[in-house]
Every structure is written in C-alpha cells, then in structure tokens.
C-alpha positions as CSV (number, residue, x, y, z in Angstrom):
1,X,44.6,75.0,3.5
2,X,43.6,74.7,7.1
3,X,43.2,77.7,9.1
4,X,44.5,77.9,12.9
5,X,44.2,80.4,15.6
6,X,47.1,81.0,18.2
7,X,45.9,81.7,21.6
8,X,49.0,82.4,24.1
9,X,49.9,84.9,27.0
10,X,53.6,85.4,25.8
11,X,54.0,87.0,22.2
12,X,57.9,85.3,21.7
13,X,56.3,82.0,22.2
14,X,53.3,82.9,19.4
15,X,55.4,84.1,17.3
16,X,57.8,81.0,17.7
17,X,54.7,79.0,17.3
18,X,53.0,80.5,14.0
19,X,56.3,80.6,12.3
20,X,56.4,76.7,13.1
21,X,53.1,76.1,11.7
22,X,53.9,78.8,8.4
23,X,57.1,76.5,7.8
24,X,55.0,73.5,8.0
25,X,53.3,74.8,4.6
26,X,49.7,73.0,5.4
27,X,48.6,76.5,7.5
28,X,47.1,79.9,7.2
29,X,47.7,80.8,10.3
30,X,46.2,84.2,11.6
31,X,47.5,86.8,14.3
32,X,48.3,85.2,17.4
33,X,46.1,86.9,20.4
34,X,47.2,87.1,24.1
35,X,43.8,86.9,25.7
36,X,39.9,85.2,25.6
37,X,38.4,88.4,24.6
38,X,40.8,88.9,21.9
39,X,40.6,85.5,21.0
40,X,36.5,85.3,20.9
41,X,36.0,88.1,18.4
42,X,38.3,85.9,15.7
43,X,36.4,82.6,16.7
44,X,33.1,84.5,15.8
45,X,34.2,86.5,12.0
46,X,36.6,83.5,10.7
47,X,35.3,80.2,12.4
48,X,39.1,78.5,12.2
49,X,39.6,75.2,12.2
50,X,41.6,74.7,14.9
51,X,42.4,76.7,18.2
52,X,46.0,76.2,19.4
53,X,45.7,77.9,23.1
54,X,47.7,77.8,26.3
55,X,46.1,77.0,29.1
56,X,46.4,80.3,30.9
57,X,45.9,83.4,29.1
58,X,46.2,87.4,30.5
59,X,42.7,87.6,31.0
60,X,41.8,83.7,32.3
61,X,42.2,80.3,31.0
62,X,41.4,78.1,28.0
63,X,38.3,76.8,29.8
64,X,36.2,79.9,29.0
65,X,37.1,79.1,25.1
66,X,36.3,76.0,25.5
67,X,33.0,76.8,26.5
68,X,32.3,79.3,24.1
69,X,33.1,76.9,21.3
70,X,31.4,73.7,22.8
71,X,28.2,74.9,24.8
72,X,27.4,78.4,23.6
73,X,28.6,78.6,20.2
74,X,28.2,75.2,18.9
75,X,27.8,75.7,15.2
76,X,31.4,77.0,15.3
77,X,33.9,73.9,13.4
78,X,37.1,75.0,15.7
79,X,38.4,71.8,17.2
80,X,40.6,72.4,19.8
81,X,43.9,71.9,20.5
82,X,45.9,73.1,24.2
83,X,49.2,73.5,25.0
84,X,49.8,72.4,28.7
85,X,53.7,72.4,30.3
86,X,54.7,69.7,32.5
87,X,53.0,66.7,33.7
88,X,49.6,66.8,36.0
89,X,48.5,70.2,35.7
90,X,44.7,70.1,37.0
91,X,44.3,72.4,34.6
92,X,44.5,70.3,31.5
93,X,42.4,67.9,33.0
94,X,39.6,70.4,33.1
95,X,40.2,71.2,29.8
96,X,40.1,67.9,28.5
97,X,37.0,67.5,30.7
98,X,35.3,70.9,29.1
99,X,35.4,69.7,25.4
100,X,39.0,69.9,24.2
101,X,40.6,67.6,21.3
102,X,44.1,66.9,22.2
103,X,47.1,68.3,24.1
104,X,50.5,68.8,23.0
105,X,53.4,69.0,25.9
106,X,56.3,71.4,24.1
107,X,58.2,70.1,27.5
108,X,58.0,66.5,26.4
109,X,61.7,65.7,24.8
110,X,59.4,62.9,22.9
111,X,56.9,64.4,21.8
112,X,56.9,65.1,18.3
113,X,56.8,68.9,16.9
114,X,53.4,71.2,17.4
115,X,52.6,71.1,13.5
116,X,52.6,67.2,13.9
117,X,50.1,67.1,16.6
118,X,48.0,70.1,15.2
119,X,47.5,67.7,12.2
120,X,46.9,64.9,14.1
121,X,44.2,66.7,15.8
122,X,42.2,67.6,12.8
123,X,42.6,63.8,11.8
124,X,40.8,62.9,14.5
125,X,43.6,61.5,17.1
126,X,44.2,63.0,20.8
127,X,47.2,62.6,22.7
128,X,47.5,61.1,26.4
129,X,49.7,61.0,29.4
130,X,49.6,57.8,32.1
131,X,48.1,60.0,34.7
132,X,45.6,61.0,32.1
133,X,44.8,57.4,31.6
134,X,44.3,56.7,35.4
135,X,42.0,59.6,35.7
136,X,40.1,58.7,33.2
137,X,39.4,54.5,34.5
138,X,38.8,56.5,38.0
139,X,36.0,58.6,36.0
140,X,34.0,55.3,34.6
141,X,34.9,52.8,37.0
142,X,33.2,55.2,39.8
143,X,30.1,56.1,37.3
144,X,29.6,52.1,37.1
145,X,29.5,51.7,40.9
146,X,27.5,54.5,40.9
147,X,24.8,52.7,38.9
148,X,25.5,49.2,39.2
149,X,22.8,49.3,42.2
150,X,19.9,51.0,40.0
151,X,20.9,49.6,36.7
152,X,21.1,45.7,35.4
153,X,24.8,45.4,34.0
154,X,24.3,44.4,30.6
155,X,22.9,48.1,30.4
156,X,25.8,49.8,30.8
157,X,27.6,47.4,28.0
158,X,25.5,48.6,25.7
159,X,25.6,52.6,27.5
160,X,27.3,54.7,24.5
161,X,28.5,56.6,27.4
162,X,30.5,53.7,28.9
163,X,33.9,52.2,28.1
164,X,34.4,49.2,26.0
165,X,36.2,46.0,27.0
166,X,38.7,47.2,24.1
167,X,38.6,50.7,25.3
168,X,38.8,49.9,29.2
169,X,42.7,47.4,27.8
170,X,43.6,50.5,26.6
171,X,42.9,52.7,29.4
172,X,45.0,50.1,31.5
173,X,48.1,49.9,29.4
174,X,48.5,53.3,28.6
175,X,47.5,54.2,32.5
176,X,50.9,51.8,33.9
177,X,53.2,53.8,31.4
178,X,52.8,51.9,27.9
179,X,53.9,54.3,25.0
180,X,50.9,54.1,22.6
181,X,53.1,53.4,19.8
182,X,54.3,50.0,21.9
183,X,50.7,48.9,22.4
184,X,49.6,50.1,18.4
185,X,52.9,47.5,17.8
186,X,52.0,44.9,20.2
187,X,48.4,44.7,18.7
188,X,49.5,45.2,15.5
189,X,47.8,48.2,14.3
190,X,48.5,52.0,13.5
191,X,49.2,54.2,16.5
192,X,46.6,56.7,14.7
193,X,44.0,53.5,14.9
194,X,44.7,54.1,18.9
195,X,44.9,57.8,19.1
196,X,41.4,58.0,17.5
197,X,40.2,55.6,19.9
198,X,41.4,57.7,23.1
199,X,39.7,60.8,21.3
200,X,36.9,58.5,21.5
201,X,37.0,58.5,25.0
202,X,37.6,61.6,25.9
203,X,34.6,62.3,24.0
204,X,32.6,59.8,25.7
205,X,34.0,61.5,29.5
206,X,32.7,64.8,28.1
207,X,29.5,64.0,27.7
208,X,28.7,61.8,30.4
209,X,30.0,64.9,32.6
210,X,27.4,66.8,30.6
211,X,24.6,64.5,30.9
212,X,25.4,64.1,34.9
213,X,24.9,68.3,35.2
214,X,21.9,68.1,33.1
215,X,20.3,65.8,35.8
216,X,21.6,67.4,38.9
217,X,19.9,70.4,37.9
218,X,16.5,68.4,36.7
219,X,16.6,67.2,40.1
C-alpha cells in the first residue's frame, strides 16, 4: 500500500480529500498538515510516496516543498502531486517548473477524481492544460534561438534536454486545445503512452532550467 501525505491550508478540504483517497482502498494516507513546516518534519521521518499539496499553504506555497524534496533532500522517493484551482495560475507553472509530477484541477467538471490522478502520478503520467502546452513550446522554442547561433543544429537533435519531433506534435496539439485522449485515439495509442510522454517533458523543462542557473552562476 502506497503511502501519501496531504498538504492543504483548509482542514474541510483535507479531510474531504483523505477520506477520498481511504475509500479508494490503494492508500495509507497520514494526517493531513496545513503548512510547510508541518509538512517538512513528515517528509523527513516517513519518506511518502507521494505529496498531494495545494499550492498555497498558511505559512507559503508548494514551491518551498518542492525544493526541499528536489534540490536539498534528494534521496527522499516523494513524487509530487499539486492541486491548483482554475486555469493559468502562475503559480502552477512555477511549480511545474520547480520539480513537480502532475497537477490535478478539482475545478475541472472533466477531470477525473483525485484518487485517479494520484495513481496516475505514481505510474508515471502528468496531466496538462493548453496554456500549459504553449508555455512549454515558448520555453524550447526560445532555448533553440538562443543557441542556434553558437551551436550546429544537429546538436540540439540529439540535446537530451531538447524536444523531440514527436514530442514538439504533441506540444502543438495539445497547446490548440486537443484533449489528450483525442490525440492518444487519433494516433492510436493509450492516453497513459501520452501522459508519460508529457511527464517526459516537463522533466526535460526542469532540468534545462537547472542547468541554465548552474551556468549563470559559473559565469
């Protein structure tokens, strides 16, 4: 059994949440906590597998768990999993941005229920949103102007930090409002072969962002 962490500044809503997951019957799911300090002391004694958090908490937001769990503790397993309301919050780009998994939108009348995506998550798949997917062609096609002038193109096909043609066709159907399940039917494959594939590349953003700071502050 799986073990998940709730991380949310209203105690209704945890509650709400953990009872969701206990019904599901795949989690032990521990006390939900209201804030980052709170939350940091359980990250350290049980090492979860997976940290459900809101992106604003009492004392600050997700991206100082994020942090913790991807640059200063990083022998810790947690994947991470944040709950953002609404579309375009800045916040959730950051997030995504900082080292998290996947998203999950409770305001989305589509989206399917937490416990789905929290499993989908430790499968390996990630979520997305158009604007997302805009962002994120904005965030390579710039890094490839960028370099084009320094670096001879068939370089950055094979840069592991650099889209795919496959990856780029996705980017651009999802980023014009394609459901993912449309495209997974259209190319005839499983919607998780495609969710995987966006985790991919969210992965691929995070560390290119990394490996950007590390040579702004060689220079």
């Amino acid at each position: 059994m799986k073990t998940v962490l709730m991380a949310g500044h209203a105690p209704a809503q945890n509650r709400a949440w953990c009872e969701e997951l206990l019904g599901d019957g795949r989690w032990d799911v521990m006390e939900p906590v209201q804030s980052f300090a709170q939350a940091r002391v359980l990250l350290h004694r049980h090492n979860p597998d997976l940290l459900i958090a809101e992106l604003r908490l009492l004392d600050g937001t997700v991206l100082d768990m994020i942090r913790v769990l991807r640059l200063g503790l990083g022998y810790l397993r947690t994947q991470i999993l944040v709950v953002a309301r609404g579309e375009g919050d800045p916040l959730l780009l950051d997030a995504l941005q900082e080292g998290a998994d996947s998203f999950y939108d409770p305001s989305d009348a589509s989206a399917e229920p937490l416990a789905a995506h929290a499993r989908d998550t430790l499968a390996g798949s990630a979520d997305i949103a158009p604007w997302i997917a805009r962002h994120l062609l904005d965030h390579f096609d710039s890094r490839l102007g960028a370099t084009s002038l320094v670096k001879n193109p068939i370089d950055e096909l094979i840069n592991p930090l650099a889209l795919t043609p496959d990856e780029r066709l996705l980017l651009r159907q999802l980023a014009i409002g394609r459901p993912l399940s449309e495209v997974a039917r259209y190319e005839k494959v499983g919607p998780r072969v495609l969710s995987a594939k966006v985790r991919a590349i969210y992965r691929k953003m995070q560390w290119d962002l990394r490996a950007g700071n590390l040579t702004l502050q060689a220079a």
